[in-house]
CHARMM internal coordinates of N, CA and C (Angstrom, degrees):
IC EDIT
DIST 1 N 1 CA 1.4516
DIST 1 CA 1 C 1.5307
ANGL 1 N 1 CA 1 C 111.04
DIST 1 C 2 N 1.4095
ANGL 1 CA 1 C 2 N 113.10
DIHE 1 N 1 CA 1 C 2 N -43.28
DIST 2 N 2 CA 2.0265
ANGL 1 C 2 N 2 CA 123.31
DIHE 1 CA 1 C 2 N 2 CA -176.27
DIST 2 CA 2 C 2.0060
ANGL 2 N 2 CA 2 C 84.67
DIHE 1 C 2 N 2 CA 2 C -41.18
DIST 2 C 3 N 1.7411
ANGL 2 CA 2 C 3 N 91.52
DIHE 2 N 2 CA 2 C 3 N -66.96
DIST 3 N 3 CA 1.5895
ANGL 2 C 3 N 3 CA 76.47
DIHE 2 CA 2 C 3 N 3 CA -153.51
DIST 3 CA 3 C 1.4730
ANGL 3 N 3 CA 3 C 125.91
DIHE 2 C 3 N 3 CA 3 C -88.81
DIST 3 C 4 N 1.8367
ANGL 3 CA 3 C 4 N 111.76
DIHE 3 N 3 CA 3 C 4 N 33.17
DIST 4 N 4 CA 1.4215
ANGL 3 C 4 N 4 CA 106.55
DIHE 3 CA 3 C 4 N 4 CA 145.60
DIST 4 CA 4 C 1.3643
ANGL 4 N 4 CA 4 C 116.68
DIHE 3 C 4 N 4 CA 4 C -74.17
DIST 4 C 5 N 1.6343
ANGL 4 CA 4 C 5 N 127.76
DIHE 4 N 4 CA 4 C 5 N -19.87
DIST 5 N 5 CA 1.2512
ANGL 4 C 5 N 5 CA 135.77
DIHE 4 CA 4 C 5 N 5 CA -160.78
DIST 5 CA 5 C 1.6177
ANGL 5 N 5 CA 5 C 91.15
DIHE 4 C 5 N 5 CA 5 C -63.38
DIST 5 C 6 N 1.7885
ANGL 5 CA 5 C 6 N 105.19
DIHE 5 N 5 CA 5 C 6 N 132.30
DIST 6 N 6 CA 1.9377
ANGL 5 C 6 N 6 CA 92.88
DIHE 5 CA 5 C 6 N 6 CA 152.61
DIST 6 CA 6 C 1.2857
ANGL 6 N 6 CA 6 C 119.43
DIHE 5 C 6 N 6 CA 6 C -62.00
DIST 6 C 7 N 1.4993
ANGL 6 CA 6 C 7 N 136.23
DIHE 6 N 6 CA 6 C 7 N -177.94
DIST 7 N 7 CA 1.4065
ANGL 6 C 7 N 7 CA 171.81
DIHE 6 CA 6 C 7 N 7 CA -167.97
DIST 7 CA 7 C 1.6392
ANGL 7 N 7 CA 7 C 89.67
DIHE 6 C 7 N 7 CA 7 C -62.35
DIST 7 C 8 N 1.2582
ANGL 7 CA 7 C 8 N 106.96
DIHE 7 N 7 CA 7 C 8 N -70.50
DIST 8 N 8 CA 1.5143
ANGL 7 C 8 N 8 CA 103.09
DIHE 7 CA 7 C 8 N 8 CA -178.89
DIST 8 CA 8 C 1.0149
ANGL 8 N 8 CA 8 C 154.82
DIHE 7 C 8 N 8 CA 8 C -32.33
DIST 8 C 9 N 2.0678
ANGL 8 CA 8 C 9 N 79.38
DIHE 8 N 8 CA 8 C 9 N -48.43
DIST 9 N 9 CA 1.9283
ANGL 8 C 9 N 9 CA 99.77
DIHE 8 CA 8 C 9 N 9 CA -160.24
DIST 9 CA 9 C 1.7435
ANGL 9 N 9 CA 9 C 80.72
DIHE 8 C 9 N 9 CA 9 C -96.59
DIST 9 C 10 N 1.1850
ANGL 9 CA 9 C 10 N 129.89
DIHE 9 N 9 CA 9 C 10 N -27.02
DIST 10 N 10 CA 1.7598
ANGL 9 C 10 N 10 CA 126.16
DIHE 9 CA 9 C 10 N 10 CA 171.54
DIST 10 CA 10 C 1.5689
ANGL 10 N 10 CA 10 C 102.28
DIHE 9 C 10 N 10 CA 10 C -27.63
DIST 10 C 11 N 1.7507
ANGL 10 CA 10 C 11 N 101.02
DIHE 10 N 10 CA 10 C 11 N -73.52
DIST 11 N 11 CA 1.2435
ANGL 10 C 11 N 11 CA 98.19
DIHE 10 CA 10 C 11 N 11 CA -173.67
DIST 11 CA 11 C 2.0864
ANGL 11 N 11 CA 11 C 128.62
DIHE 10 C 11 N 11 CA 11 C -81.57
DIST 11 C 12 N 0.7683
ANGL 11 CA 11 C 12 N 102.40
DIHE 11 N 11 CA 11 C 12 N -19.55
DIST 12 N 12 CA 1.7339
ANGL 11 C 12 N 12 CA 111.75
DIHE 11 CA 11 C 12 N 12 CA 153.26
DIST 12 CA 12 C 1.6642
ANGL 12 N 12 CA 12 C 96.06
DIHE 11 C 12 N 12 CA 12 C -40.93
DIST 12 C 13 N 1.4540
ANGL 12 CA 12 C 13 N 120.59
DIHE 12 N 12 CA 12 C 13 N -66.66
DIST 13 N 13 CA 1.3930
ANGL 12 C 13 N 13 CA 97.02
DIHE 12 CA 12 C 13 N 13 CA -175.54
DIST 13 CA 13 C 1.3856
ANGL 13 N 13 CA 13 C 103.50
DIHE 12 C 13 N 13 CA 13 C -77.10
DIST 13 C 14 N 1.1031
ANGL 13 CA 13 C 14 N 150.36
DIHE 13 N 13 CA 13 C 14 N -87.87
DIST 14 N 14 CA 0.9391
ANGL 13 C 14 N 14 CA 141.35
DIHE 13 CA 13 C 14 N 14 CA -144.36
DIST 14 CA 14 C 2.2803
ANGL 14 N 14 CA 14 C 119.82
DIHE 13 C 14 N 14 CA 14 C -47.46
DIST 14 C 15 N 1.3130
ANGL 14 CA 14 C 15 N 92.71
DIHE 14 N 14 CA 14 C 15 N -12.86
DIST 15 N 15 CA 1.6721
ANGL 14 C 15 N 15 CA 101.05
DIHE 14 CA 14 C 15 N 15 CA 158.59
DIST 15 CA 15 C 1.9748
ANGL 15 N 15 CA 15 C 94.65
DIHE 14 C 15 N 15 CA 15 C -81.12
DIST 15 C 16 N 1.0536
ANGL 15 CA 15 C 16 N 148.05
DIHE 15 N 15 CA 15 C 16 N -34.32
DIST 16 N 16 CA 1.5469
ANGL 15 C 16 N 16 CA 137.97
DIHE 15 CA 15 C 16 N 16 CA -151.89
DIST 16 CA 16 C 1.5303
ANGL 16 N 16 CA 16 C 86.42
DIHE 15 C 16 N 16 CA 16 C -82.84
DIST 16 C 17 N 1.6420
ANGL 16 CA 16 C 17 N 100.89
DIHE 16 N 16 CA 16 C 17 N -59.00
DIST 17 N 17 CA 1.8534
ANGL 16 C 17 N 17 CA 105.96
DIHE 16 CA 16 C 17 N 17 CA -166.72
DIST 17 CA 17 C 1.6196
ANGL 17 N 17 CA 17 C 106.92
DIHE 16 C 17 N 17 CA 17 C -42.37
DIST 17 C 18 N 1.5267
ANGL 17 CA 17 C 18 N 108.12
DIHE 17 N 17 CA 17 C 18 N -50.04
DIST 18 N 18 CA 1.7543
ANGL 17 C 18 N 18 CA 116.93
DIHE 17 CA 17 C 18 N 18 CA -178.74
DIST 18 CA 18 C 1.8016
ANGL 18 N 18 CA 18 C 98.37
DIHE 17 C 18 N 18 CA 18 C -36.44
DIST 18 C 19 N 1.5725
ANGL 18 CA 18 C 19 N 108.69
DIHE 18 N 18 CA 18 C 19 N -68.47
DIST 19 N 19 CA 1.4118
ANGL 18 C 19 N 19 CA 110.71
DIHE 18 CA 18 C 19 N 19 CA -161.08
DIST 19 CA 19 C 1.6578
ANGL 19 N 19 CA 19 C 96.52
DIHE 18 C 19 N 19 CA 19 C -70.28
DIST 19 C 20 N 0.9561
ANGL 19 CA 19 C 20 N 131.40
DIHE 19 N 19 CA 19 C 20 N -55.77
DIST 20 N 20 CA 1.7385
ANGL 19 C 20 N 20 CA 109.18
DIHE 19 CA 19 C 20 N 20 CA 164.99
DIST 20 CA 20 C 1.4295
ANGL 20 N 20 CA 20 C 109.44
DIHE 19 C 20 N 20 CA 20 C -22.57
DIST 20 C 21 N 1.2657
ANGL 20 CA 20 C 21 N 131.04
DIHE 20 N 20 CA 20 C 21 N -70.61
DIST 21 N 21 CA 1.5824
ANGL 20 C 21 N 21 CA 118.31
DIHE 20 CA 20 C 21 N 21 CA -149.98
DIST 21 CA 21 C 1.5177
ANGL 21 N 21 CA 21 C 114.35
DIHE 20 C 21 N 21 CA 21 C -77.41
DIST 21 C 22 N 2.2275
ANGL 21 CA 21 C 22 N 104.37
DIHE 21 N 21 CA 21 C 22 N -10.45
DIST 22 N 22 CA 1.1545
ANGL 21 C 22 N 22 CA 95.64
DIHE 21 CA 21 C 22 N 22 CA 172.05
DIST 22 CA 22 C 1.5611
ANGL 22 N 22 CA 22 C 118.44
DIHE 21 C 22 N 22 CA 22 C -104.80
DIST 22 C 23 N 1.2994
ANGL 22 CA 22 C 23 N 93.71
DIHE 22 N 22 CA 22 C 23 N 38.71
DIST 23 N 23 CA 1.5517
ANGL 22 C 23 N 23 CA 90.46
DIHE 22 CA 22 C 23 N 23 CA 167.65
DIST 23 CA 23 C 1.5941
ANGL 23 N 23 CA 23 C 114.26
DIHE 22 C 23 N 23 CA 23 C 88.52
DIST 23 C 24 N 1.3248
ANGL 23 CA 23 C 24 N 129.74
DIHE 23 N 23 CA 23 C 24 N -6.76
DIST 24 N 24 CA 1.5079
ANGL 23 C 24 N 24 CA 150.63
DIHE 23 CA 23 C 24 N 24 CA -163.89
DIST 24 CA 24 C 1.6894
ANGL 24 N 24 CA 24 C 112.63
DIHE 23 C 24 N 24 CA 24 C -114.06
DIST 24 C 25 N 1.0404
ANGL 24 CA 24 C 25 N 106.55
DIHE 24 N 24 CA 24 C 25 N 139.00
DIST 25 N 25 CA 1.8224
ANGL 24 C 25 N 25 CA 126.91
DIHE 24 CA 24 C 25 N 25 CA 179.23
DIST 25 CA 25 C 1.5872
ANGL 25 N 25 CA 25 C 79.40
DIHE 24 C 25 N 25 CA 25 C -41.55
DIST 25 C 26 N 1.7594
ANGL 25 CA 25 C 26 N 121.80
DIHE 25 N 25 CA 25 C 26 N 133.49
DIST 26 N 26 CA 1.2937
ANGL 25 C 26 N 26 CA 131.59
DIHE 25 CA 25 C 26 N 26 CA 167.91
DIST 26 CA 26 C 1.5771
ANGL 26 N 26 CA 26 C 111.86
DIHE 25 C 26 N 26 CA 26 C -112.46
DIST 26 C 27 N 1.7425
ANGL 26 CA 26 C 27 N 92.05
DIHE 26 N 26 CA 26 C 27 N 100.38
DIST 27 N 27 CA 0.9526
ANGL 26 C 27 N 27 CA 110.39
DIHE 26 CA 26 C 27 N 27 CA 178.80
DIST 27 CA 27 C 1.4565
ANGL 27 N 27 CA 27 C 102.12
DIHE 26 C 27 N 27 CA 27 C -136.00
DIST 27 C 28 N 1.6430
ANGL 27 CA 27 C 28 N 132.17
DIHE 27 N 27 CA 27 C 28 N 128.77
DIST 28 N 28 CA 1.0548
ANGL 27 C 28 N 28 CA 113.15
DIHE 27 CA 27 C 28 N 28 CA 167.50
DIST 28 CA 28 C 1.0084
ANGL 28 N 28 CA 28 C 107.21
DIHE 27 C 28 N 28 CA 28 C -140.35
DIST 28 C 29 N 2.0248
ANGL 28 CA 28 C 29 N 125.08
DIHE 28 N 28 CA 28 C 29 N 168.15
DIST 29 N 29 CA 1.4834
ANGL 28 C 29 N 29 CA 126.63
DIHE 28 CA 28 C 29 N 29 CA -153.22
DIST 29 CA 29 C 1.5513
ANGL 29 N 29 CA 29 C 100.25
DIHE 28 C 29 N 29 CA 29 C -135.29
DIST 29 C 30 N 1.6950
ANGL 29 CA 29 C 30 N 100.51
DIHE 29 N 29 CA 29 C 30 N 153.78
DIST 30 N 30 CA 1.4097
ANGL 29 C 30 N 30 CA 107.13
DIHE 29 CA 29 C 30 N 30 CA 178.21
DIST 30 CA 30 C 1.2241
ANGL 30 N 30 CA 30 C 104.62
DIHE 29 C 30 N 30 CA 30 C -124.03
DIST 30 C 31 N 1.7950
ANGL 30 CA 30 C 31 N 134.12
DIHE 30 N 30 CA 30 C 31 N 154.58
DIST 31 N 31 CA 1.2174
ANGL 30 C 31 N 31 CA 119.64
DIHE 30 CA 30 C 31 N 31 CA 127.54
DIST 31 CA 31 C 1.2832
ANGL 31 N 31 CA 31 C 126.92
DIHE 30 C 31 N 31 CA 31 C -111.28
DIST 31 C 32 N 0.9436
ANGL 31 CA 31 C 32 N 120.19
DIHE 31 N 31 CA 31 C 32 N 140.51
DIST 32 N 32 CA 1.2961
ANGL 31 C 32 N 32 CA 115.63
DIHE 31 CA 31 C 32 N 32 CA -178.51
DIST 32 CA 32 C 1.8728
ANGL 32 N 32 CA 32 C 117.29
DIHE 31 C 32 N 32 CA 32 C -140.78
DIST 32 C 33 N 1.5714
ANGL 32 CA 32 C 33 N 107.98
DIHE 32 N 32 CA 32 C 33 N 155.94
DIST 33 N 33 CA 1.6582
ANGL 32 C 33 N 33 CA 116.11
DIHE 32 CA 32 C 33 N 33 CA -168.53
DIST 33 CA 33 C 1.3812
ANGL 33 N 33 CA 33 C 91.94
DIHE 32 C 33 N 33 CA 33 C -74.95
DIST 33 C 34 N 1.7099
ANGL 33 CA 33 C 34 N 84.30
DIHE 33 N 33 CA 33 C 34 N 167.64
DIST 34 N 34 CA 1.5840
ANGL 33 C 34 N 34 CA 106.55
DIHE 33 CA 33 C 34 N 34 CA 179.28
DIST 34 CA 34 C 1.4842
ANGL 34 N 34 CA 34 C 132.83
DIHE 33 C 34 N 34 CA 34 C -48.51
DIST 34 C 35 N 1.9842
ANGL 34 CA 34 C 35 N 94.49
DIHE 34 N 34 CA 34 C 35 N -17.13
DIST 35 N 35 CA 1.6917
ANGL 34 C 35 N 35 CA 102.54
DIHE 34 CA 34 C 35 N 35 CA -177.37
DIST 35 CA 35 C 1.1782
ANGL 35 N 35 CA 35 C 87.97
DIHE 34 C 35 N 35 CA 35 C -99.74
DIST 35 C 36 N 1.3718
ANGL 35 CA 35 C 36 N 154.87
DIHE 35 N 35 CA 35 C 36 N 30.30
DIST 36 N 36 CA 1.4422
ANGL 35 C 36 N 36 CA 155.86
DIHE 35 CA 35 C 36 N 36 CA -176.53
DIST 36 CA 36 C 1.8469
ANGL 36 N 36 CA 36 C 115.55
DIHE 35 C 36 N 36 CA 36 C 42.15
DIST 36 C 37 N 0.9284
ANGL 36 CA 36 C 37 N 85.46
DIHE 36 N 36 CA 36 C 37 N 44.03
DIST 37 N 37 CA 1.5818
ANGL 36 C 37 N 37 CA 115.58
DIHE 36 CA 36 C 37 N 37 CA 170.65
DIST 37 CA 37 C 1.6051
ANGL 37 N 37 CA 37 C 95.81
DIHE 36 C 37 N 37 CA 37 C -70.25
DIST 37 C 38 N 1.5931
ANGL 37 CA 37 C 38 N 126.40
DIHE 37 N 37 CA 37 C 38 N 136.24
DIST 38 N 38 CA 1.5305
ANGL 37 C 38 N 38 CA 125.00
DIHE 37 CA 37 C 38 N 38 CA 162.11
DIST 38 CA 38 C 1.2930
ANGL 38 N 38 CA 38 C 96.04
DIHE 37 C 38 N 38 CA 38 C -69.43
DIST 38 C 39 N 1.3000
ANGL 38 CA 38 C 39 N 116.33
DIHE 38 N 38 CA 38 C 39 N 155.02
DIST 39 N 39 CA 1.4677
ANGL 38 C 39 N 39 CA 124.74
DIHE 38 CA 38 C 39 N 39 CA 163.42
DIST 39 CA 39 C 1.8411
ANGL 39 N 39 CA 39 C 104.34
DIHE 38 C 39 N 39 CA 39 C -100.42
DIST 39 C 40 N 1.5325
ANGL 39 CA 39 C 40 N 90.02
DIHE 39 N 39 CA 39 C 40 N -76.01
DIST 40 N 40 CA 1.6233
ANGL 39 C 40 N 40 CA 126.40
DIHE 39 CA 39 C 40 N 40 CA -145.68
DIST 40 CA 40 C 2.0937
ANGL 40 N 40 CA 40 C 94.44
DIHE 39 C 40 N 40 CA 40 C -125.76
DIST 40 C 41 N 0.9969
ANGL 40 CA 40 C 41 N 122.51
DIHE 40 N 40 CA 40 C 41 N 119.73
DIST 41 N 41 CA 1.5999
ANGL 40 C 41 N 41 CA 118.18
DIHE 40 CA 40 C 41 N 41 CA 166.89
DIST 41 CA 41 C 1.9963
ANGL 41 N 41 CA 41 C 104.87
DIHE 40 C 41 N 41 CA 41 C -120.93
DIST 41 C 42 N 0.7689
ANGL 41 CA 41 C 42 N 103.72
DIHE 41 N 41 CA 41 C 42 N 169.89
DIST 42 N 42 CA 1.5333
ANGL 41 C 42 N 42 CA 108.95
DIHE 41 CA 41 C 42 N 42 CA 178.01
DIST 42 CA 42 C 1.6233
ANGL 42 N 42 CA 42 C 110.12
DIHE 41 C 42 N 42 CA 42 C 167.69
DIST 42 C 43 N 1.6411
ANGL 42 CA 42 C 43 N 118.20
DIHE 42 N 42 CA 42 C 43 N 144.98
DIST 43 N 43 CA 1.4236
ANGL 42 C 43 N 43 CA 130.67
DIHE 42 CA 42 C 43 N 43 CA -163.99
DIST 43 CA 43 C 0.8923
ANGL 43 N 43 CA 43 C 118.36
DIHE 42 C 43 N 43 CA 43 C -127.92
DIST 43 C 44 N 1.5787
ANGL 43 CA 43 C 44 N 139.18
DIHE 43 N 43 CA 43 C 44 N 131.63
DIST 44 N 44 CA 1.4541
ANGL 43 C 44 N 44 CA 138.27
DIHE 43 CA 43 C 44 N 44 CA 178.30
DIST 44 CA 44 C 1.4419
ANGL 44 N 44 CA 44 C 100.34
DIHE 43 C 44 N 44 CA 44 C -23.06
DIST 44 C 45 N 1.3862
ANGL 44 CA 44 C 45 N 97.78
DIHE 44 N 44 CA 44 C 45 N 151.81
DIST 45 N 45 CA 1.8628
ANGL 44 C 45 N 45 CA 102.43
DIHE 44 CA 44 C 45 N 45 CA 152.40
DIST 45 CA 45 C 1.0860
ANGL 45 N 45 CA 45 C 93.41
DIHE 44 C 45 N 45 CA 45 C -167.01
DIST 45 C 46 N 1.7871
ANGL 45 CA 45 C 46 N 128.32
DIHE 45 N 45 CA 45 C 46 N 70.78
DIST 46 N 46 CA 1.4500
ANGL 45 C 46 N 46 CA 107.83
DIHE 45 CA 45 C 46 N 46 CA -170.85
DIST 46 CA 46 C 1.9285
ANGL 46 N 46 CA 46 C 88.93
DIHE 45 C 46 N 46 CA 46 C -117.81
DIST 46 C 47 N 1.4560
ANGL 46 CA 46 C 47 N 124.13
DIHE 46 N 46 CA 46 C 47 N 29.72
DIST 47 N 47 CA 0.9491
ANGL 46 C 47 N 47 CA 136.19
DIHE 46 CA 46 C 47 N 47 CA 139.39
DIST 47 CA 47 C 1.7092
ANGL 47 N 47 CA 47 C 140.62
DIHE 46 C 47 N 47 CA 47 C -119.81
DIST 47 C 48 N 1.2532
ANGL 47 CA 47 C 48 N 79.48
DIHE 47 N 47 CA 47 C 48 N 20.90
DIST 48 N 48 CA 2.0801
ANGL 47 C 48 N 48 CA 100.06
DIHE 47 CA 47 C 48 N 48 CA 171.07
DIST 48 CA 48 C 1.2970
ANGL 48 N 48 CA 48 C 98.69
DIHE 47 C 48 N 48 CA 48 C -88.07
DIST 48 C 49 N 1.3010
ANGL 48 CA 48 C 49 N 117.59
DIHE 48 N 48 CA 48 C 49 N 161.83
DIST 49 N 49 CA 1.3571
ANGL 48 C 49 N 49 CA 133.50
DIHE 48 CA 48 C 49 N 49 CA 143.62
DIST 49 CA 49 C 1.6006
ANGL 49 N 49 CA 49 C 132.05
DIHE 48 C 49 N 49 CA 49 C -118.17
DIST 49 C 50 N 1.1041
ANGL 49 CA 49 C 50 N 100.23
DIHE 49 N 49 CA 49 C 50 N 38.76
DIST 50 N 50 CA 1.6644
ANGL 49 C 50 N 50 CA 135.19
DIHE 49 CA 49 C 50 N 50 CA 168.57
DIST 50 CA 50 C 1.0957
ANGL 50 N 50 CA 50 C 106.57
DIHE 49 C 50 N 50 CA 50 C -178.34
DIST 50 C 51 N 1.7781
ANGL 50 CA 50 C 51 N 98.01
DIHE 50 N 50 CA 50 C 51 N 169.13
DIST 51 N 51 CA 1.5585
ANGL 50 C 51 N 51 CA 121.08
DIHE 50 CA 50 C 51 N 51 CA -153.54
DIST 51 CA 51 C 1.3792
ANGL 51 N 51 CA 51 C 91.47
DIHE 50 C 51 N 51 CA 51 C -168.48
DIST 51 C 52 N 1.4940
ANGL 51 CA 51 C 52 N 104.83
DIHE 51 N 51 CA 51 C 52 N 147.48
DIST 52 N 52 CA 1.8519
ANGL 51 C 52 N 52 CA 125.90
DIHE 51 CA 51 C 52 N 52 CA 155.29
DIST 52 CA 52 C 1.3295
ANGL 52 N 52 CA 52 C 90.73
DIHE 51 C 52 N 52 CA 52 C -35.45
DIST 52 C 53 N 1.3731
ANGL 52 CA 52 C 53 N 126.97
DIHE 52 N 52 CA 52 C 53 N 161.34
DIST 53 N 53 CA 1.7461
ANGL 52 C 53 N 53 CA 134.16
DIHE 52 CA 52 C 53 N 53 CA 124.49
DIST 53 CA 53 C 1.2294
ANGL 53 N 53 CA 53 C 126.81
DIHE 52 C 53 N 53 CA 53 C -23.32
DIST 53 C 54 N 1.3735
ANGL 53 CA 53 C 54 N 139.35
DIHE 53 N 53 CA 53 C 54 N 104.92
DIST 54 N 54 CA 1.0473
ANGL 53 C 54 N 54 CA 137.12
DIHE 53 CA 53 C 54 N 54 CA 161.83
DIST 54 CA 54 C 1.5093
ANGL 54 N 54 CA 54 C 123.52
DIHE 53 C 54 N 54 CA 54 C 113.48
DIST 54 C 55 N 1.8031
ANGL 54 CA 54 C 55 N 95.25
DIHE 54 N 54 CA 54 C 55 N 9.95
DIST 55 N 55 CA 1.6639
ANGL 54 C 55 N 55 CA 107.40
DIHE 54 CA 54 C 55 N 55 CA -153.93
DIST 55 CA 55 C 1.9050
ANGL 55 N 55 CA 55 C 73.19
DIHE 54 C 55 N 55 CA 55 C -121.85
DIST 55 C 56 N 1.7062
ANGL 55 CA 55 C 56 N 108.34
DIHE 55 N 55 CA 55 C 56 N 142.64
DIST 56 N 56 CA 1.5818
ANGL 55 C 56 N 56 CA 115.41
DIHE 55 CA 55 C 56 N 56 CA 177.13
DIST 56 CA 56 C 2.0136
ANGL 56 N 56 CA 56 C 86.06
DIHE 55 C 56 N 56 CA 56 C -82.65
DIST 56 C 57 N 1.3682
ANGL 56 CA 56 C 57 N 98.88
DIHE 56 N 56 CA 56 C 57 N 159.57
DIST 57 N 57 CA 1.6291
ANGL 56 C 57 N 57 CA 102.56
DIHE 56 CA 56 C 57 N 57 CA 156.09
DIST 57 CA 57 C 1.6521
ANGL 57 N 57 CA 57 C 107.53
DIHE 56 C 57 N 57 CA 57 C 174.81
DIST 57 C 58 N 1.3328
ANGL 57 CA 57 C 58 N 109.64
DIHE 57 N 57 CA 57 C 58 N 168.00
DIST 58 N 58 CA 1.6421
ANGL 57 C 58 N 58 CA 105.22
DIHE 57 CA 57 C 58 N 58 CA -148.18
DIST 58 CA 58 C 1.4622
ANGL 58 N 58 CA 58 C 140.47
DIHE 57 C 58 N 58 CA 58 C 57.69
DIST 58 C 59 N 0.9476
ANGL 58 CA 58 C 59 N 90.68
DIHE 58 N 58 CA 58 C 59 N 42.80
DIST 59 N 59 CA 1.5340
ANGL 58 C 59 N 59 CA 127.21
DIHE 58 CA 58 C 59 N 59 CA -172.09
DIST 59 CA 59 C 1.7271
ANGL 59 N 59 CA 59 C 148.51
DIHE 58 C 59 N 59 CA 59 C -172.50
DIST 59 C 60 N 1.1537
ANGL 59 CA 59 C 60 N 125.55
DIHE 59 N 59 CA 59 C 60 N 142.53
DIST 60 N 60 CA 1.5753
ANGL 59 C 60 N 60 CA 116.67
DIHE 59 CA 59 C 60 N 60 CA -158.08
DIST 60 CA 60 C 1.1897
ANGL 60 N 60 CA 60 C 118.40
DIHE 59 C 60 N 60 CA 60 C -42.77
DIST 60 C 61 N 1.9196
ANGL 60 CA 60 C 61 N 109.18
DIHE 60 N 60 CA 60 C 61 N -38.46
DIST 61 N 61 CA 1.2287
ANGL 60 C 61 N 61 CA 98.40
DIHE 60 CA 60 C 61 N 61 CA -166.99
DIST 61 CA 61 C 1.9464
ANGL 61 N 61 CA 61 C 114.16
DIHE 60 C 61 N 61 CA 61 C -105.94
DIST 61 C 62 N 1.4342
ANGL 61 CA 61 C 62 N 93.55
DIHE 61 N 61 CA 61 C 62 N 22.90
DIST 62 N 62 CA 2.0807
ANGL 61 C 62 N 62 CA 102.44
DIHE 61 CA 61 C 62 N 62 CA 152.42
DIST 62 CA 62 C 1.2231
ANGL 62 N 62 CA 62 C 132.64
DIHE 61 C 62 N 62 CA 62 C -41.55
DIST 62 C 63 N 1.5894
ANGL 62 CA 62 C 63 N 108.44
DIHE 62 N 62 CA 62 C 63 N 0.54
DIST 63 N 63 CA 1.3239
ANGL 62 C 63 N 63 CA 115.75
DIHE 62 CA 62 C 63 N 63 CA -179.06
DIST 63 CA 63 C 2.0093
ANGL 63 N 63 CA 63 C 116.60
DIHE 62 C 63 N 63 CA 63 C -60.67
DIST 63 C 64 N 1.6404
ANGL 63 CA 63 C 64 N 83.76
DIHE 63 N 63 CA 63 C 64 N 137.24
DIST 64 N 64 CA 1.8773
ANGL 63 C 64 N 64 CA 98.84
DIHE 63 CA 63 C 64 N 64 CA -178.43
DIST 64 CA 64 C 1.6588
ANGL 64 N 64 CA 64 C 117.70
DIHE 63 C 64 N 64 CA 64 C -28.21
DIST 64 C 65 N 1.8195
ANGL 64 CA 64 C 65 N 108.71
DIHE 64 N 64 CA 64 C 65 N -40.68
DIST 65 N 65 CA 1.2229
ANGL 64 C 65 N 65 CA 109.39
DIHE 64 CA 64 C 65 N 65 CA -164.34
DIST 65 CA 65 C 1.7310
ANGL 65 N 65 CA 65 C 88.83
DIHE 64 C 65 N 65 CA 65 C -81.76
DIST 65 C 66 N 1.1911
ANGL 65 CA 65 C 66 N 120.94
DIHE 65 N 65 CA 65 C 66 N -56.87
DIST 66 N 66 CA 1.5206
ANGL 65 C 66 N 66 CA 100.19
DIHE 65 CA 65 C 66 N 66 CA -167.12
DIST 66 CA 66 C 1.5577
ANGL 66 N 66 CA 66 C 127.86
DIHE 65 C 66 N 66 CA 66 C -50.70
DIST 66 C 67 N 1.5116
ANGL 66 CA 66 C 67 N 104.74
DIHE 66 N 66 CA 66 C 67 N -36.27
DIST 67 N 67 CA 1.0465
ANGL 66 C 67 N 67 CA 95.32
DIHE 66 CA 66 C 67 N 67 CA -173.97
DIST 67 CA 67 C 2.2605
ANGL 67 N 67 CA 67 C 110.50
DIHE 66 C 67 N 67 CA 67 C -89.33
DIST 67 C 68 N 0.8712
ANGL 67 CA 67 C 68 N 112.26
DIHE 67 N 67 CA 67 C 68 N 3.96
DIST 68 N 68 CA 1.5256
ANGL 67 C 68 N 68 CA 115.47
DIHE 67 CA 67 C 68 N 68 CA 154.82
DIST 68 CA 68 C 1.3285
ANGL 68 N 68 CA 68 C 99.76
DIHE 67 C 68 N 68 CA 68 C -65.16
DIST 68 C 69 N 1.3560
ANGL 68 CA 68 C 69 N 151.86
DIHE 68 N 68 CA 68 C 69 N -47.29
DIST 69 N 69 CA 1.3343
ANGL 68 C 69 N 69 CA 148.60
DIHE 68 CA 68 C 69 N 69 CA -155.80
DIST 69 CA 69 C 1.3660
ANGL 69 N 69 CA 69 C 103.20
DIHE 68 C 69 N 69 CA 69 C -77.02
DIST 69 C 70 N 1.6124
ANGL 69 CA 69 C 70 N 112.46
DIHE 69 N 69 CA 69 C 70 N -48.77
DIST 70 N 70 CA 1.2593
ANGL 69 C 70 N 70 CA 109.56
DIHE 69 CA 69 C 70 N 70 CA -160.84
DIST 70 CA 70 C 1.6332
ANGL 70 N 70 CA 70 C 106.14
DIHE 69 C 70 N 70 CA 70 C -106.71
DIST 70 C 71 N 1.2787
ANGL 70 CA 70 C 71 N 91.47
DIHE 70 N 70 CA 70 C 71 N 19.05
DIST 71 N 71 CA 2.1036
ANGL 70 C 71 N 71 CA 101.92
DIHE 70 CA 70 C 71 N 71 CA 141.93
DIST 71 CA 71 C 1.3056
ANGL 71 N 71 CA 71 C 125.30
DIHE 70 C 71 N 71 CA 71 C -75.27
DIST 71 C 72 N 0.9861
ANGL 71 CA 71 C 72 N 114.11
DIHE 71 N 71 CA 71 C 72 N -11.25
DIST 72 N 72 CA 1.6980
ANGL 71 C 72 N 72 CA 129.34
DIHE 71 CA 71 C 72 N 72 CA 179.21
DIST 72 CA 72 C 1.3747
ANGL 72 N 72 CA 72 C 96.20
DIHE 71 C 72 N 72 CA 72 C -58.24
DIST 72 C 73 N 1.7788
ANGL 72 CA 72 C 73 N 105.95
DIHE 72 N 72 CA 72 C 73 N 120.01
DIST 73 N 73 CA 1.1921
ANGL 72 C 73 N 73 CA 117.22
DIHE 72 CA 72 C 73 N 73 CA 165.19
DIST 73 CA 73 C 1.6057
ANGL 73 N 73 CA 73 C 131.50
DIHE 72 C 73 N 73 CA 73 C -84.69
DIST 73 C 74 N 1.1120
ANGL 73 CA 73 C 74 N 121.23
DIHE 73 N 73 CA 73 C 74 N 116.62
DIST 74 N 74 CA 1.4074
ANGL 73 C 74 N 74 CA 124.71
DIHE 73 CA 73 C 74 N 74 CA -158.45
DIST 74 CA 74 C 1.4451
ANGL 74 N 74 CA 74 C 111.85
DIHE 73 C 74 N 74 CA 74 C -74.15
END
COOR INIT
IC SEED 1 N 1 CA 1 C
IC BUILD
């Protein structure tokens, strides 16, 4: 079944499972291009109290999709 999943939705879960094991609502987000290329991934953590650099968490808006966005490397 894993590998009917596309590229994407693989890692969508496997960002949710992450916030499962850390204790956080498991939800996790992808973006990805039109050829379903990953771009950008990122996972709730709005019950962490740390985070990578650049990732929000401990807080309401720790949500998976925001912080996939603000993985964007500058």
């Amino acid at each position: 079944m894993w590998e009917n999943l596309s590229p994407p939705w693989q890692v969508a879960l496997e960002m949710a499972w992450e916030a499962y094991c850390a204790g956080t609502i498991q939800i996790g987000a992808v973006i990805a291009d039109v050829s379903g290329n990953v771009i950008l991934h990122g996972r709730n953590r709005i019950l962490e109290i740390s985070a990578p650099e650049n990732q929000a968490c401990n807080n309401e808006l720790a949500h998976a999709e925001l912080n996939a966005l603000l993985s964007v490397k500058n």
